[in-house]
C-alpha angles and dihedrals in degrees: 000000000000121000092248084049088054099055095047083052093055083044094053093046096050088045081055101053096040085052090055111019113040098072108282083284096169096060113094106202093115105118137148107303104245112227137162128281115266123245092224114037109224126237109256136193129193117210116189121184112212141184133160085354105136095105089057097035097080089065107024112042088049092057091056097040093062097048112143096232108159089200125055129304146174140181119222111186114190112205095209090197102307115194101186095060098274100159098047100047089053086055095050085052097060091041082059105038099023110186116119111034113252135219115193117197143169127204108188126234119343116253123240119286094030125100113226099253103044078045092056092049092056090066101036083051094045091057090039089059097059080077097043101221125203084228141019104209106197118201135163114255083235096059123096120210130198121247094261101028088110091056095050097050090053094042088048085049093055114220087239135080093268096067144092116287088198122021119180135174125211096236114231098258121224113274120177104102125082091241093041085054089052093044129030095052088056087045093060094040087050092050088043086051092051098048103014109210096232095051095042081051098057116095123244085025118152095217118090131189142136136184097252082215094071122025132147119195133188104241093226091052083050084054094048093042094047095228127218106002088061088062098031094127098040122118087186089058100150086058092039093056094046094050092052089037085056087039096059100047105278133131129230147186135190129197151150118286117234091183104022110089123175099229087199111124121212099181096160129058083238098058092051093046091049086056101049098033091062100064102020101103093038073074096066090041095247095290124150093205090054090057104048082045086051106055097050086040086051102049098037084061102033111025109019091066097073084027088068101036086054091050100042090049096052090043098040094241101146093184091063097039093054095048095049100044092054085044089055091048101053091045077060093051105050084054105050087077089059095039082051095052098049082054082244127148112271093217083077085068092087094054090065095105092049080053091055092037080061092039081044088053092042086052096056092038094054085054090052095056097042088061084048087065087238088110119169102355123194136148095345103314121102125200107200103187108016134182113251085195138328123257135207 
């Protein structure tokens, strides 16, 4: 066989194996365990870092501020130095919708070796635990939750032993843009493929992960974990807390939201690069040797199968035509489940591999810009040399 038919060979095989061996990781069945109801309903505080947020606040704390949650529940809202008027404008919202009661705080500039946001829920959990809650849910102040998606958190956790110690929900991404349509299906399926939900939800499973947007945490596995000074330097955070949650004992599960939506928009390339690139190479834990690893691995699974066809069919080599067209078609295949469930056209499922050649071209770039000592960059504060992860 020829060289090209070679490569569309080694393509085939590793679509293959990621069809079969990484956890089913393309089906999307994944969703919020349903349990019963509890008998007694648990204390709950919300706790939502924010900064600069104005702009999302208006759609995203009222909907947490009327949940029909039949326990007892608060809202915390850490202004982490708005500058926009974050803070006020929260307050005037509950003064306007009422509903769950709201704390605003600010606690001032982050100190050094803490990220902003794992600094600002330090705060927002230290002032959660004066009332000593059953749970912590963290969200993201530009997530919207439906009226009973706190019940049914709580409910999917079970109040008993048996039950999750962290449940989290992967919230529905925007997706109106054209960029937003090429690219935020394939984040969430690249992210699926890393740390596949069945597996993650196995227990005794040796892969963590949570969505840092929706995540509801047993106060007393906070407390074993040590959460969040045992991630303080993470940018990954949502991965970081699962992985000490699991560490100290806990159990977790991850899943697809039904009635959790980012409310976020990324209209631009740009804005989407922007958002991958800055914690990319976090991902490969800042090593040289991963990355170079990365981009040939990348391209032989994701851009070497139509490159192949293309080639076999102009040069009449049937071998590598064949390979890399079945290559091609299962890649198609593992993505239609996650087009379908973001209600997207599944003619988009043969541009996967333009979209990894983008997510290929984010990764270097955020490499680029960490040895440029520019690191994980977001709303004007700049890690140069942050934790992945941190390892014991």
């Amino acid at each position: 066989m020829s060289a090209v038919a070679w490569i569309a060979v080694g393509s085939l095989i590793a679509w293959v194996w990621l069809l079969l061996g990484q956890g089913f990781y393309w089906r999307t069945e994944q969703r919020l365990p349903r349990r019963g109801d509890p008998v007694r309903w648990p204390s709950v505080a919300v706790v939502v870092p924010a900064r600069d947020e104005a702009g999302m606040l208006p759609v995203s704390l009222p909907s947490l501020l009327v949940q029909d949650y039949p326990g007892e529940a608060r809202v915390i809202l850490v202004d982490d130095c708005s500058s926009d008027g974050t803070g006020g404008l929260a307050r005037d919202l509950a003064s306007r919708y009422g509903g769950l009661p709201l704390t605003v705080v600010t606690p001032g500039e982050p100190e050094r070796g803490w990220t902003g946001k794992l600094w600002a829920l330090r705060h927002g959990i230290a002032v959660a635990r004066r009332d000593k809650p059953d749970f912590l849910l963290l969200t993201d102040a530009d997530i919207a939750h439906e009226p009973d998606s706190l019940r049914d958190l709580v409910a999917a956790a079970g109040s008993g032993g048996e039950g999750f110690d962290l449940v989290s929900q992967m919230a529905r991404l925007r997706v109106e843009s054209f960029w937003e349509r090429l690219v935020v299906p394939a984040f969430v399926y690249f992210f699926g493929q890393l740390y596949p939900f069945r597996r993650v939800n196995r227990a005794r499973s040796r892969t963590s992960a949570a969505a840092g947007g929706c995540v509801l945490l047993r106060t007393e596995a906070a407390e074993r974990a040590r959460i969040p000074d045992s991630i303080r330097q993470a940018v990954i955070d949502d991965v970081s807390l699962a992985r000490e949650v699991r560490r100290a004992g806990g159990r977790i599960w991850l899943g697809l939201a039904e009635r959790v939506d980012s409310v976020r928009p990324y209209p631009r390339l740009a804005d989407l690069w922007r958002m991958v690139a800055r914690s990319a190479y976090a991902q490969l834990r800042h090593n040289p040797l991963l990355l170079a690893g990365t981009v040939p691995g990348l391209l032989l699974v994701y851009a070497a199968p139509p490159a192949t066809l293309v080639a076999g069919v102009l040069r009449g080599d049937g071998a590598a035509a064949w390979a890399g067209g079945a290559a091609w078609a299962v890649m198609t295949a593992t993505y239609l489940p996650m087009l379908a469930y973001y209600r997207q056209s599944l003619w988009l499922g043969p541009l996967l591999p333009v979209t990894a050649v983008l997510y290929l071209l984010m990764t270097v770039d955020s490499a680029v810009q960490h040895y440029r000592g520019r690191g994980a960059a977001w709303k004007g504060r700049t890690y140069a040399r942050p934790e992945a992860a941190p390892d014991r």
